[in-house]
N, C-alpha and C positions, 0 to 999 in steps of 0.2 A: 732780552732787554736791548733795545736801541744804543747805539753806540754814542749820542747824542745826553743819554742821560745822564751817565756818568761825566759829562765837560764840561770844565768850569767858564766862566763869564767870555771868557779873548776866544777860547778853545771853539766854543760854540756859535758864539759871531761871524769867527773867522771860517766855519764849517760853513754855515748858513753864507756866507760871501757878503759881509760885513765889514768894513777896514773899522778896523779897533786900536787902540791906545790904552797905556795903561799909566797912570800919572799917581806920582806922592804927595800927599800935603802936609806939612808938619803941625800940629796945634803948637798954642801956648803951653801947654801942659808936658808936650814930647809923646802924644801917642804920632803914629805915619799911618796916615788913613788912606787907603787907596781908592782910588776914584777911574773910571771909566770914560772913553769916548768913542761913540760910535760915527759911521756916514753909512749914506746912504747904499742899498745895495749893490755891489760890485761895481763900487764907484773906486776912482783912483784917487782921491783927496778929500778931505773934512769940508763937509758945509762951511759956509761963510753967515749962514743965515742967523735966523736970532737964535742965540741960544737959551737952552730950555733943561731947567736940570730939574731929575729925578731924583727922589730921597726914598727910600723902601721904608716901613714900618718898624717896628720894636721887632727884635727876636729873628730881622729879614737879611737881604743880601742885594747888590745892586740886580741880582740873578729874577728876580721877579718880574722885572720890566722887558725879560726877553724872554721868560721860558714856559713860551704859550705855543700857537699855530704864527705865522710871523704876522698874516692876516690879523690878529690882534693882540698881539703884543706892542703896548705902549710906546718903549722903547724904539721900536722898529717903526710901528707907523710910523711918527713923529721923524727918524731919519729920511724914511723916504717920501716925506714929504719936504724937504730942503731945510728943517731946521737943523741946530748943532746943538746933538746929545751930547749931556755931561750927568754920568751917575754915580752916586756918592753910595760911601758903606760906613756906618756906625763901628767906631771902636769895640774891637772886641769881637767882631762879626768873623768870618772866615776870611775874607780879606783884609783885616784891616789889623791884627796881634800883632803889628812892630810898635816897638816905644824906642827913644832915646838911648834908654837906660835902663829899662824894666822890661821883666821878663814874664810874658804872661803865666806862667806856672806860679810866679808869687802872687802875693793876696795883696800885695801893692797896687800890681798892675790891675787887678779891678777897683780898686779904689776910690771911686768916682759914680758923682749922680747926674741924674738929667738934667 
């Protein structure tokens, strides 16, 4: 197995020579949703361009939008073409189980519809 398969979203970025960021947002409700920035390859600073944010699907991860050939992966083109990546993760997802207050092991912290 590639050593590539087993890394998570910064892990992989940063392998592939990706400047990454890893940012919190807090909801109304108190879950901490982690969210994503990439730039362009082996660039030493964030696009200034427009930026352009990615949202994955139900059941996803912001990990979708990179983990292709980088030739097409969404994510990437889009950095290396001078915009500024911003990629979101759904409560609940693997990056995203911090709350406030709650613990994703209680049936509280799922608590919640779409």
């Amino acid at each position: 197995m590639p050593a590539e398969a087993k890394m998570d979203f910064t892990q992989l970025a940063s392998y592939l020579g990706y400047p990454v960021e890893s940012h919190y947002v807090q909801t109304a409700d108190g879950f901490i949703l982690h969210m994503h920035h990439i730039g362009a390859k082996n660039a030493t600073s964030f696009s200034s361009g427009v930026p352009v944010f990615f949202q994955h699907g139900v059941l996803d991860s912001s990990d979708t939008w990179i983990v292709n050939d980088e030739d097409a992966a969404p994510g990437f083109i889009m950095a290396n073409l001078g915009y500024d990546i911003w990629l979101g993760n759904n409560r609940g997802n693997r990056y995203s189980t911090n709350h406030t207050s709650l613990d994703p092991s209680s049936a509280a912290f799922w608590d919640w519809t779409w």
